[in-house]
VEXMI-610233 format. One record per residue: residue in one letter; x, y, z of N, C-alpha, C, O in turn. Coordinates in steps of 0.05 Angstrom, whole numbers, padded with zeros to 5 digits, always signed. Example, Ala and Ser with C-alpha at 12.3 -4.5 7.8 and 13.67 -1.06 7.14 Angstrom:
BEGIN
a+00264-00114+00156+00246-00090+00156+00264-00066+00156+00285-00066+00169/s+00257-00045+00142+00273-00021+00143+00258+00001+00157+00268+00023+00161/
END
This chain:
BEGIN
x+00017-00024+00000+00000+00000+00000+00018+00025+00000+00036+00028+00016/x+00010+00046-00023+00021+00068-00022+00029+00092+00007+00008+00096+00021/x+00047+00103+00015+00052+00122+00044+00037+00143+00033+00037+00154+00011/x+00020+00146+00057+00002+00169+00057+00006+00197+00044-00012+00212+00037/x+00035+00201+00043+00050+00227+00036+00053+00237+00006+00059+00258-00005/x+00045+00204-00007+00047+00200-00033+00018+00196-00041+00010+00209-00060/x+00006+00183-00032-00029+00187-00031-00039+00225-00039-00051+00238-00056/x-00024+00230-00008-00036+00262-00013-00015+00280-00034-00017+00304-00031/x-00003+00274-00047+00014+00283-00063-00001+00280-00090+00002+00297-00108/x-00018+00257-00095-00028+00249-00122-00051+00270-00116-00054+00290-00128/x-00063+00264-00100-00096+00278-00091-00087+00304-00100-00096+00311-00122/x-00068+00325-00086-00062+00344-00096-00062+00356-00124-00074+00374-00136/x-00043+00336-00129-00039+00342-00159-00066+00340-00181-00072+00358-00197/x-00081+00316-00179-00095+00320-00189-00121+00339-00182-00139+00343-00198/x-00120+00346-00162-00134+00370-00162-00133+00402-00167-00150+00420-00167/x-00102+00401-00173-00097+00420-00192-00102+00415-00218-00109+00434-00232/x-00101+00390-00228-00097+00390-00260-00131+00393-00271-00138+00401-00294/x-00154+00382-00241-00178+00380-00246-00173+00426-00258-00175+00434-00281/x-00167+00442-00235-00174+00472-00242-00167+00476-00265-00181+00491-00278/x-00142+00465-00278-00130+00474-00305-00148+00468-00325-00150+00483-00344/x-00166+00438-00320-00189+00442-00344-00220+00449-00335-00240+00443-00348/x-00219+00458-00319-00240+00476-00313-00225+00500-00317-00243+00511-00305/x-00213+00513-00320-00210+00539-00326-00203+00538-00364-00204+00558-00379/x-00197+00518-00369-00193+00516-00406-00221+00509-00417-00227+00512-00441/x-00240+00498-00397-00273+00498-00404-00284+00520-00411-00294+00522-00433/x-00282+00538-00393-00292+00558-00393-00281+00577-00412-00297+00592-00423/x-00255+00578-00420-00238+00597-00440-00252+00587-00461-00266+00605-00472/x-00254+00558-00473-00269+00547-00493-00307+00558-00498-00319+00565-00518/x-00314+00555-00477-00339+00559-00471-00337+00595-00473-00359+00599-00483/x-00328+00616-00471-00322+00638-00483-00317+00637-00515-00330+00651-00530/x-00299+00623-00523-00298+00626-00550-00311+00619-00570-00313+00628-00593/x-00325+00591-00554-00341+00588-00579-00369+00606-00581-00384+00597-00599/x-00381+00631-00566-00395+00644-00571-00390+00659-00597-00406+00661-00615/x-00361+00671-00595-00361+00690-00621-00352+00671-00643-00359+00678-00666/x-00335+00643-00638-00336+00629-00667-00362+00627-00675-00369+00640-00694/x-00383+00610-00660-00408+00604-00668-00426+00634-00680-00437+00632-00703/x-00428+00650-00670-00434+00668-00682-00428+00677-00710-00445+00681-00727/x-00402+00680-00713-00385+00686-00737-00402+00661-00758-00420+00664-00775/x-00392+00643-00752-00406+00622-00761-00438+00620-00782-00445+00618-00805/x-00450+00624-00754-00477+00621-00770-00491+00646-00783-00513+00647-00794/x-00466+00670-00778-00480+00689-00795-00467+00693-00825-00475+00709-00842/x-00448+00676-00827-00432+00673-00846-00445+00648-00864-00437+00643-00887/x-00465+00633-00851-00488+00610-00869-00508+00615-00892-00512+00603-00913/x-00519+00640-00878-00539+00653-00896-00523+00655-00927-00531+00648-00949/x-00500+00669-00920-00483+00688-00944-00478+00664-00970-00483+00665-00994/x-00466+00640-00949-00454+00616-00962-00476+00605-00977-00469+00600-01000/x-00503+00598-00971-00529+00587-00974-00532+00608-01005-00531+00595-01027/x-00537+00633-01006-00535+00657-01032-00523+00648-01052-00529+00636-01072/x-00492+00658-01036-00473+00652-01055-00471+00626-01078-00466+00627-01102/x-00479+00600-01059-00479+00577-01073-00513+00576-01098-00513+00567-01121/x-00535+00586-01085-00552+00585-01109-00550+00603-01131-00562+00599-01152/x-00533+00625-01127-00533+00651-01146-00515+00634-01166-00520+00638-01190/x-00490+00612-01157-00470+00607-01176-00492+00581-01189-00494+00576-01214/x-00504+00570-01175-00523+00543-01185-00536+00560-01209-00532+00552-01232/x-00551+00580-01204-00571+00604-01228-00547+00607-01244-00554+00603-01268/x-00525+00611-01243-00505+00620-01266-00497+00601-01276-00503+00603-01300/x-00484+00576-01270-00471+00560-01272-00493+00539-01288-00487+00520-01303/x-00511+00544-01283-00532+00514-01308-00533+00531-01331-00548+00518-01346/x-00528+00546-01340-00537+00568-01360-00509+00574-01375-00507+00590-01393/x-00496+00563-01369-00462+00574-01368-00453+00551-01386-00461+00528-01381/x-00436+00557-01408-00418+00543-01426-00391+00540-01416-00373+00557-01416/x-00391+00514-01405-00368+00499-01381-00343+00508-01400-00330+00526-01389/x-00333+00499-01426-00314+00506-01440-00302+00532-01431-00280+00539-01425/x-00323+00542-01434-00302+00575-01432-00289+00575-01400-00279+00597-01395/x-00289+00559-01384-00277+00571-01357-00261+00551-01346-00274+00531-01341/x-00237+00549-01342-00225+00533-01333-00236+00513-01311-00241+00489-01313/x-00237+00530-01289-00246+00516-01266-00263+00499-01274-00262+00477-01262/x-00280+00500-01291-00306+00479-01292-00310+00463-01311-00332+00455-01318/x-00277+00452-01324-00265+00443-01337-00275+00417-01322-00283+00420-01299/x-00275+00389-01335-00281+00362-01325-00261+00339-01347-00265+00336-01371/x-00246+00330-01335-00222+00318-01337-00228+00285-01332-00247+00277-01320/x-00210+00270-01342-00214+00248-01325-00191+00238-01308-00169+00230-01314/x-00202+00241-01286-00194+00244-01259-00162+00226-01261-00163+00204-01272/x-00143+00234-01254-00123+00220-01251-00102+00234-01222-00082+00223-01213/x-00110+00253-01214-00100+00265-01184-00120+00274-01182-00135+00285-01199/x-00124+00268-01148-00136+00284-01128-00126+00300-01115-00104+00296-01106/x-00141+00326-01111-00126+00341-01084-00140+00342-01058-00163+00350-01062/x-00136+00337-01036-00153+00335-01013-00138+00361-01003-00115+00365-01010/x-00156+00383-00984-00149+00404-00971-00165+00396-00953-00189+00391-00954/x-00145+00394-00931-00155+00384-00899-00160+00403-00884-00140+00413-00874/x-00188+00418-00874-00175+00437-00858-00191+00428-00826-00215+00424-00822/x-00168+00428-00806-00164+00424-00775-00152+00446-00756-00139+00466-00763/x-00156+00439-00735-00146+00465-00726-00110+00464-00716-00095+00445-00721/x-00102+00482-00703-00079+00490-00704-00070+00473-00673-00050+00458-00673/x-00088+00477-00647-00080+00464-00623-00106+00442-00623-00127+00436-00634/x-00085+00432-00599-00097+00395-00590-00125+00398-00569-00144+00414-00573/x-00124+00381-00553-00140+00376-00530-00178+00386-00535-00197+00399-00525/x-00171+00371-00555-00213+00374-00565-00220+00345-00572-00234+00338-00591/x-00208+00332-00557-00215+00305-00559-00213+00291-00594-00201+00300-00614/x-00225+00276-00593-00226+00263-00632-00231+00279-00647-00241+00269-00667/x-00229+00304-00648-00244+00319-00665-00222+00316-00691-00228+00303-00711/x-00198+00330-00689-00187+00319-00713-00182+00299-00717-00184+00293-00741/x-00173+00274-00696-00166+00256-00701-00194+00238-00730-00187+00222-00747/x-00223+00250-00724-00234+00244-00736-00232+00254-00771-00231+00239-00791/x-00231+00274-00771-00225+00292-00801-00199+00275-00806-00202+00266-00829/x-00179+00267-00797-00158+00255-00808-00164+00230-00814-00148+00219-00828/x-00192+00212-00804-00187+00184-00798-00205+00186-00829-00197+00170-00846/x-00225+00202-00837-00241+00209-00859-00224+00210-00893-00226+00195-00912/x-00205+00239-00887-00186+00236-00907-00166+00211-00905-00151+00209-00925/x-00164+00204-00898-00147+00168-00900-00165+00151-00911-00156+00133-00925/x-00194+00153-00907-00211+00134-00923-00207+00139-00949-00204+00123-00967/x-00209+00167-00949-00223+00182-00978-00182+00182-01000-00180+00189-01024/x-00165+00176-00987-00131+00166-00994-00140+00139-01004-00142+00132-01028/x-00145+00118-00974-00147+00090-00996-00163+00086-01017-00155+00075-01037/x-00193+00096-01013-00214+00090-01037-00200+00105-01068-00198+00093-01089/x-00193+00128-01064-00178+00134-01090-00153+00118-01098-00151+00107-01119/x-00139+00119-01083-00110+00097-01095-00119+00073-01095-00101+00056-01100/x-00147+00062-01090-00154+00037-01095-00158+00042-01127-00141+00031-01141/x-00174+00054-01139-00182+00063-01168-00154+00070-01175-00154+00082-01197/x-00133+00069-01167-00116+00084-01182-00101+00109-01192-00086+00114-01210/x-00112+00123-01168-00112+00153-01179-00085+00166-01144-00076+00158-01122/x-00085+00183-01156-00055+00198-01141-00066+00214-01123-00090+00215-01128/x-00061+00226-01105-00070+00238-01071-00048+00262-01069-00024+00258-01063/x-00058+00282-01073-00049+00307-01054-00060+00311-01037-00083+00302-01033/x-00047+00325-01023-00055+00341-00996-00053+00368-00989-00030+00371-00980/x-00067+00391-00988-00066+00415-00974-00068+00417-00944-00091+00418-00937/x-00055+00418-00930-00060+00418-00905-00066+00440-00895-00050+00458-00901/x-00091+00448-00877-00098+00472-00871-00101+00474-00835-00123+00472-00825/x-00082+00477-00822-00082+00477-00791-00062+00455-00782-00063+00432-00791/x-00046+00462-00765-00024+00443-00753-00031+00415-00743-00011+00401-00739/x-00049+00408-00741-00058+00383-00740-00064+00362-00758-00062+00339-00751/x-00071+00369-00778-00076+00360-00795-00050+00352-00810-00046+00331-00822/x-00032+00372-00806-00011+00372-00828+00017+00351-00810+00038+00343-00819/x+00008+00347-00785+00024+00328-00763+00020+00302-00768+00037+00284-00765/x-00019+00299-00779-00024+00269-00784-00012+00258-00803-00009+00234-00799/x+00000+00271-00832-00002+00264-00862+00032+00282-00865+00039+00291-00887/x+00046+00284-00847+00077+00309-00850+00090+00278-00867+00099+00280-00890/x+00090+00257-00856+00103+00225-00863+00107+00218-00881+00128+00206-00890/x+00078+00226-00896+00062+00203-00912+00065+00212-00935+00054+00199-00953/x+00084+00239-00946+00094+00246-00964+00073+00258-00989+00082+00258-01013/x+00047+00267-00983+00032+00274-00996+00021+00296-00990-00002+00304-00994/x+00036+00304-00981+00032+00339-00970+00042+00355-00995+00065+00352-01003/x+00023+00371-01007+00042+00384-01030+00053+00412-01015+00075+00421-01018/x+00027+00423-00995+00032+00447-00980+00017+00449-00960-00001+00432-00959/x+00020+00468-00939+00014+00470-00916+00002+00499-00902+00019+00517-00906/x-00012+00506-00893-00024+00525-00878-00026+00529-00858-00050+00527-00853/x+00001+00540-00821-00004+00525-00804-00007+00556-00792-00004+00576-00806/x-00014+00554-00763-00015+00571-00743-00036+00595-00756-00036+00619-00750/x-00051+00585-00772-00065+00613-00780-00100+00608-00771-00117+00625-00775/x-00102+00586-00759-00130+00578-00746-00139+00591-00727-00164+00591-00723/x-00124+00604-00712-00129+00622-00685-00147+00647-00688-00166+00658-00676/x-00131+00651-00708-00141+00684-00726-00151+00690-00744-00158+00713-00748/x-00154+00669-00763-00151+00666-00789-00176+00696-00799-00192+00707-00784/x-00172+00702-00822-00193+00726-00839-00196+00714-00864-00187+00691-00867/x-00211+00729-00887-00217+00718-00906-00199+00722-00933-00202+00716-00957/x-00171+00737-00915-00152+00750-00943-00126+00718-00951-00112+00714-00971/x-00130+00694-00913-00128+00683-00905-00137+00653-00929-00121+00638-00941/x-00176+00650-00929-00184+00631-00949-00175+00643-00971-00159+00628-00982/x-00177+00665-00983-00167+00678-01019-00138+00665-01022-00132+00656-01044/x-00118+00664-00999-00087+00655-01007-00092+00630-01016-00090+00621-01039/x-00099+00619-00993-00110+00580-00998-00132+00578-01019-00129+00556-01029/x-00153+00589-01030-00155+00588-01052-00150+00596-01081-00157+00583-01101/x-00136+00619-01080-00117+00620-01108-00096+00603-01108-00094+00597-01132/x-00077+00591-01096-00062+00561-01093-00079+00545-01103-00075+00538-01126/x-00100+00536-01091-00114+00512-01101-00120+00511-01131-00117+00491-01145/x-00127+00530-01137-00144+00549-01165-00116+00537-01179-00114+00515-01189/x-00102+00551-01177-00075+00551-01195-00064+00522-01204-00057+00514-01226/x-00065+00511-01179-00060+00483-01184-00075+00465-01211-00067+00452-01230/x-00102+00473-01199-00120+00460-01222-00115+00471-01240-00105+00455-01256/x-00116+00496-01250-00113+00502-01272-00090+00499-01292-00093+00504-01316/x-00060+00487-01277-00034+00487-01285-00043+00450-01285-00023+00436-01281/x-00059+00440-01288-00057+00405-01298-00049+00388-01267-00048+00363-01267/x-00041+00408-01237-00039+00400-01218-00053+00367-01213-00042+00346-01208/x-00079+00373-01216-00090+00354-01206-00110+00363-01223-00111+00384-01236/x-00132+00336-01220-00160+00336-01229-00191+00341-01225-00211+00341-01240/x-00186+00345-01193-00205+00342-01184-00194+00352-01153-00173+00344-01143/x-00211+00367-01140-00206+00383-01119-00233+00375-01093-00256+00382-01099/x-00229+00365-01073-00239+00358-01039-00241+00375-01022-00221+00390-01021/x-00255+00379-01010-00259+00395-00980-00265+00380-00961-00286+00366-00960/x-00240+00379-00934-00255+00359-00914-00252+00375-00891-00231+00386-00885/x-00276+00376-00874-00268+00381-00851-00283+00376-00835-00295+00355-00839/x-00292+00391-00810-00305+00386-00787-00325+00401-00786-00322+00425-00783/x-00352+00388-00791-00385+00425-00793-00393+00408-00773-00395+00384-00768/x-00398+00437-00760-00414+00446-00734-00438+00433-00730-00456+00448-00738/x-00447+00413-00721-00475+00408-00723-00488+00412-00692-00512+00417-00692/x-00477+00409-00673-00483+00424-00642-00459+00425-00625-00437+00418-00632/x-00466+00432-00607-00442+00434-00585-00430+00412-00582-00406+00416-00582/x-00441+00381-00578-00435+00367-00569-00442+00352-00597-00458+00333-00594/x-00435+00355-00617-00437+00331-00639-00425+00357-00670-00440+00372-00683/x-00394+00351-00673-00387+00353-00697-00377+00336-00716-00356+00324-00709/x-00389+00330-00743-00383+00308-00753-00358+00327-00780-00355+00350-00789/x-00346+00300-00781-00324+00303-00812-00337+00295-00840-00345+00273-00847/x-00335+00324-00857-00356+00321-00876-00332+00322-00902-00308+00327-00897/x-00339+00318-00923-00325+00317-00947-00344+00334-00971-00368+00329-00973/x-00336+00348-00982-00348+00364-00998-00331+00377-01036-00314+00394-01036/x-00338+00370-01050-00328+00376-01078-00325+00413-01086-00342+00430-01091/x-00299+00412-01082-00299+00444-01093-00287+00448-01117-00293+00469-01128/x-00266+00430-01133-00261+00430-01167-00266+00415-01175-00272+00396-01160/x-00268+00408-01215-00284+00430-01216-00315+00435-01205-00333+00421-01194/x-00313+00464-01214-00340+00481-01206-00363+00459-01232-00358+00456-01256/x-00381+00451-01220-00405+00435-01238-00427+00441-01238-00440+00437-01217/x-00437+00452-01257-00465+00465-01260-00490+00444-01258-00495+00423-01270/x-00505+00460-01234-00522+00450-01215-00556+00454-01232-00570+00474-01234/x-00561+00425-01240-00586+00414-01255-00604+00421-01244-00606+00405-01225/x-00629+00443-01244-00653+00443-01232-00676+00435-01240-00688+00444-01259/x-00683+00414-01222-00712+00400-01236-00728+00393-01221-00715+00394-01200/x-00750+00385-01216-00780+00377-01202-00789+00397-01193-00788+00416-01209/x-00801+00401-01166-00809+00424-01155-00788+00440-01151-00796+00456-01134/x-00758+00448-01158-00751+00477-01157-00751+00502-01185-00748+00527-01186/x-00756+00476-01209-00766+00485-01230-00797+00506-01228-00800+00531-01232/x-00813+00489-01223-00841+00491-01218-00837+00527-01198-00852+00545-01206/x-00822+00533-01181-00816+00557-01161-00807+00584-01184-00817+00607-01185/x-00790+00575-01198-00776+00596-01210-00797+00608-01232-00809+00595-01250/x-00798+00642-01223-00809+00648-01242-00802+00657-01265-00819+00670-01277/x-00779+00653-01275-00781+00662-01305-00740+00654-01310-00726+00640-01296/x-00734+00664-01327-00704+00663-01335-00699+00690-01327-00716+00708-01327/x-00665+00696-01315-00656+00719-01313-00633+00730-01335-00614+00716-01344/x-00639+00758-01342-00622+00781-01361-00604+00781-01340-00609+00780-01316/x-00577+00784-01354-00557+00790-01324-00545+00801-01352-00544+00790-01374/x-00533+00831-01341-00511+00848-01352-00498+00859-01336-00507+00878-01324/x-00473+00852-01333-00458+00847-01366-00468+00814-01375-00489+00807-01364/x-00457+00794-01393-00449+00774-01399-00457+00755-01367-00457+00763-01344/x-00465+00727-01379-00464+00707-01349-00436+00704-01358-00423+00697-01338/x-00420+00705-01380-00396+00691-01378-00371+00718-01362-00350+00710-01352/x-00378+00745-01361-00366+00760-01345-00367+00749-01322-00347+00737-01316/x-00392+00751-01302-00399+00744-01283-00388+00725-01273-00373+00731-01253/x-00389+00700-01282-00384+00685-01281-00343+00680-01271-00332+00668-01252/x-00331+00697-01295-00299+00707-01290-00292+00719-01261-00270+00719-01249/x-00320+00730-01252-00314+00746-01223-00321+00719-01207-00307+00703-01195/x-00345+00720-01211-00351+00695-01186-00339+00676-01176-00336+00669-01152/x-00329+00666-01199-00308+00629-01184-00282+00631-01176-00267+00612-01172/x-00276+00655-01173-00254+00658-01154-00272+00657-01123-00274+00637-01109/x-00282+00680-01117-00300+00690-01101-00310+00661-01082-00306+00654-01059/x-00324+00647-01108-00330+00622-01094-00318+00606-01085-00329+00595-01066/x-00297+00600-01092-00273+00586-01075-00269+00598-01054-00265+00583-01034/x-00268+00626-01050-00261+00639-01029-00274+00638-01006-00264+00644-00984/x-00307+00628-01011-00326+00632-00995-00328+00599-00982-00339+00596-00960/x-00316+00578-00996-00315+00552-00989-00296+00547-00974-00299+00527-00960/x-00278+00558-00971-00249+00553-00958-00266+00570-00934-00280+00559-00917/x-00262+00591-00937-00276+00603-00918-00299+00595-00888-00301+00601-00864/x-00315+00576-00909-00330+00576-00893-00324+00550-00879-00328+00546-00855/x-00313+00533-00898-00297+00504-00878-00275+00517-00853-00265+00501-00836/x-00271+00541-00852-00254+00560-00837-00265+00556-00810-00258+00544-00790/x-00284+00571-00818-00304+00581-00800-00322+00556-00787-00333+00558-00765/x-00323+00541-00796-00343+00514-00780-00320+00503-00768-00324+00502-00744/x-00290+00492-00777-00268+00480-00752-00275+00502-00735-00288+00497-00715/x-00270+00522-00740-00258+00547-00712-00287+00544-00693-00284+00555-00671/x-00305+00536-00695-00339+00536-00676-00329+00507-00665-00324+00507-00641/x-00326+00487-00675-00325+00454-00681-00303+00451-00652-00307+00443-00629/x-00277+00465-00668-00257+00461-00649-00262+00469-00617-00254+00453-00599/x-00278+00499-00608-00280+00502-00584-00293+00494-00575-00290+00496-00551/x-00319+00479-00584-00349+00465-00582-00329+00432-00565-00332+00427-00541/x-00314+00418-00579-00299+00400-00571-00282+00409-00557-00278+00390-00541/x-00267+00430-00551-00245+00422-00536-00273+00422-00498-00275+00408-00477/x-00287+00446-00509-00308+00458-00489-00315+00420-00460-00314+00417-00435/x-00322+00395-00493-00340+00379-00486-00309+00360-00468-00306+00356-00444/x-00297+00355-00483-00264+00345-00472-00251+00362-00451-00227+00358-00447/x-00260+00379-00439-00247+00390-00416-00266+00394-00394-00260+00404-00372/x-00289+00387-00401-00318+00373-00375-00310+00348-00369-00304+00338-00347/x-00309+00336-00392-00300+00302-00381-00278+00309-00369-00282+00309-00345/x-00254+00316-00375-00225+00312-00360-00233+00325-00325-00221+00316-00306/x-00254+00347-00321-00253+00346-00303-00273+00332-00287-00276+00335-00262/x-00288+00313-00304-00307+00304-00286-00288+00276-00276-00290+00262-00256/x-00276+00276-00292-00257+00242-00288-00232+00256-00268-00219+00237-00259/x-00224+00278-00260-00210+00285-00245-00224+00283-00217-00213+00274-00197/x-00249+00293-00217-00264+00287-00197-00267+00261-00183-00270+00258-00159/x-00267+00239-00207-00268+00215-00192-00243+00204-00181-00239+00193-00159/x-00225+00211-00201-00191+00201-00183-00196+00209-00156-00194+00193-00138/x-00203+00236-00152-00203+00248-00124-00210+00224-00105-00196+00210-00091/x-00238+00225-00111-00253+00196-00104-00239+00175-00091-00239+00168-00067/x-00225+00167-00116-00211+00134-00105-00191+00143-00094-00190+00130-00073/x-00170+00160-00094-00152+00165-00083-00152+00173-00054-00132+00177-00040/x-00171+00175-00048-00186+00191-00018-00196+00165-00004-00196+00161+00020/x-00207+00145-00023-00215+00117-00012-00186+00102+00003-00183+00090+00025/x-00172+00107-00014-00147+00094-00011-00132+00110+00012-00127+00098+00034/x-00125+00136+00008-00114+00144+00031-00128+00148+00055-00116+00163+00071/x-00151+00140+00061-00162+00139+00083-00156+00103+00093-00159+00099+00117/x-00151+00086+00078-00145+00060+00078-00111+00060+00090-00105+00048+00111/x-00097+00072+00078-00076+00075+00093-00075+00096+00113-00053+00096+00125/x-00087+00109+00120-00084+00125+00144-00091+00102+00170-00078+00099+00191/x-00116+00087+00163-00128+00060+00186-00105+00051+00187-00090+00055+00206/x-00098+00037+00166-00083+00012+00170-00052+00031+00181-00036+00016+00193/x-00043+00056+00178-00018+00059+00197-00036+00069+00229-00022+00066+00249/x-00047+00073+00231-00061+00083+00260-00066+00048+00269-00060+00043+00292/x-00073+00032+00258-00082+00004+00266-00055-00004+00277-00053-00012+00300/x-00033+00000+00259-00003-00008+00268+00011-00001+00286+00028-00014+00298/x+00002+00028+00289+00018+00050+00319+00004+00035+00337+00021+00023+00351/x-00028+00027+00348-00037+00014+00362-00029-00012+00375-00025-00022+00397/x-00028-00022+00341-00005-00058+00354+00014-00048+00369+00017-00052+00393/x+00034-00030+00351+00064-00023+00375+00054-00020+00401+00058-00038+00416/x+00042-00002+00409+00034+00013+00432+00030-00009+00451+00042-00008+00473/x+00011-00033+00446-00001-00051+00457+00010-00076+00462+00005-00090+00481/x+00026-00082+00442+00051-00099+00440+00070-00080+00464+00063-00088+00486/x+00085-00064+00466+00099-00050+00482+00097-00048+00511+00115-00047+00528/x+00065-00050+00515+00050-00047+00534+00053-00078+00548+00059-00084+00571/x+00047-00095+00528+00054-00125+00537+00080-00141+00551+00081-00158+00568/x+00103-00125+00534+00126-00129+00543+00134-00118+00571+00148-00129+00588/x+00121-00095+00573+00132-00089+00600+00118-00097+00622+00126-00088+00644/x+00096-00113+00620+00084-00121+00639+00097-00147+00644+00096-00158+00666/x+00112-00158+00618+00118-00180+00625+00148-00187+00639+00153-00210+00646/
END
């Protein structure tokens, strides 16, 4: 049995380490107010943005625009984006366990695997595995939208220079506090979005757009890249504090129970040395009577 001195030495300790994540709960539980915010007011925009390019993009003569060029697929690019620090439980480990699926099912068919790495975690899972073409680290904390435009004119460029064939989005969307899942999403090329059954039946008429849809169009799919990167930005940065929030309740509720057993135990050795001073005492007591 452990000496009491060492008993209350663990008890200690872990009752400090219990304040350290109760006080990183709460820092988390602060932040994710203004991620989540940022977040869902940045949904509406994304939700626009994507039907305005759907209205342009079915109407639109794919030839003329690179991006929306359709190839047959011979590289992939996956852009991972995770966040920059640890202690949010599986959260990346999940987004990483996702893009490793979405690695073998393509090199099962045959086809070649890049990687954009977008947040230090991400780029720690896959630094090895030699399929990193580039990297994006420490910019999750802060990140802005001049931030997605860098990481998507890279991407853009790639495709357009024969890089690759086909362009991925994976990451972590917000679906509550306590439940973010790893989603995968197609951002090259851009593919004009078929409207039929009842959203046909809604629309009232065809739209005049001047200048040109094929002007428009020259502005937009940068823009739109910008707003996809973006917004996979913006759902890790909610995702991440939402998890670290839910992983630093458990660590202290499980700190709470060490307390527990450890308190069982050193009250077990406190008896059993008070049980022993008694033997001496009584034993001692025997001898000299005798």
């Amino acid at each position: 049995m452990p000496s009491l001195k060492d008993v209350q030495n663990k008890i200690a300790g872990v009752k400090k380490t219990a304040q350290i994540t109760k006080a990183m709960n709460m820092v988390a539980s602060a932040r994710l107010r203004g991620a989540q915010d940022k977040m869902e007011a940045f949904r509406p925009y994304t939700s626009k943005f994507n039907e305005a390019m759907s209205n342009l993009s079915g109407g639109a003569n794919t030839d003329s625009f690179p991006l929306m060029e359709v190839r047959d697929v011979k590289t992939v690019e996956l852009v991972l984006v995770t966040s920059d620090r640890g202690l949010c439980g599986s959260f990346n480990a999940n987004i990483a366990k996702l893009a490793n699926k979405k690695i073998e099912e393509y090199e099962a068919e045959g086809k070649t695997v890049t990687l954009v790495c977008v947040g230090k975690k991400g780029f720690g899972s896959f630094k090895k595995s030699g399929k990193v073409r580039t990297k994006y680290t420490d910019i999750m904390a802060g990140f802005q939208m001049f931030n997605a435009r860098e990481i998507a004119q890279d991407i853009s460029q790639n495709f357009i220079n024969g890089g690759c064939d086909k362009v991925e989005v994976i990451y972590g969307h917000f679906k509550s506090v306590a439940r973010q899942i790893p989603v995968a999403e197609d951002m090259l090329p851009i593919t004009p979005v078929v409207i039929e059954g009842e959203a046909v039946a809604k629309m009232s008429g065809d739209y005049i757009y001047e200048p040109s849809t094929e002007e428009i169009m020259d502005v937009m799919q940068p823009l739109y890249l910008n707003v996809i990167i973006y917004h996979a930005m913006l759902e890790v940065g909610a995702s991440e504090h939402a998890a670290r929030m839910t992983s630093m309740d458990n660590a202290t509720k499980a700190c709470k129970d060490i307390v527990k057993d450890l308190t069982l135990i050193y009250n077990k050795a406190r008896q059993a040395a008070v049980t022993g001073e008694l033997m001496d005492i009584v034993g001692g007591a025997e001898a000299l009577k005798g």
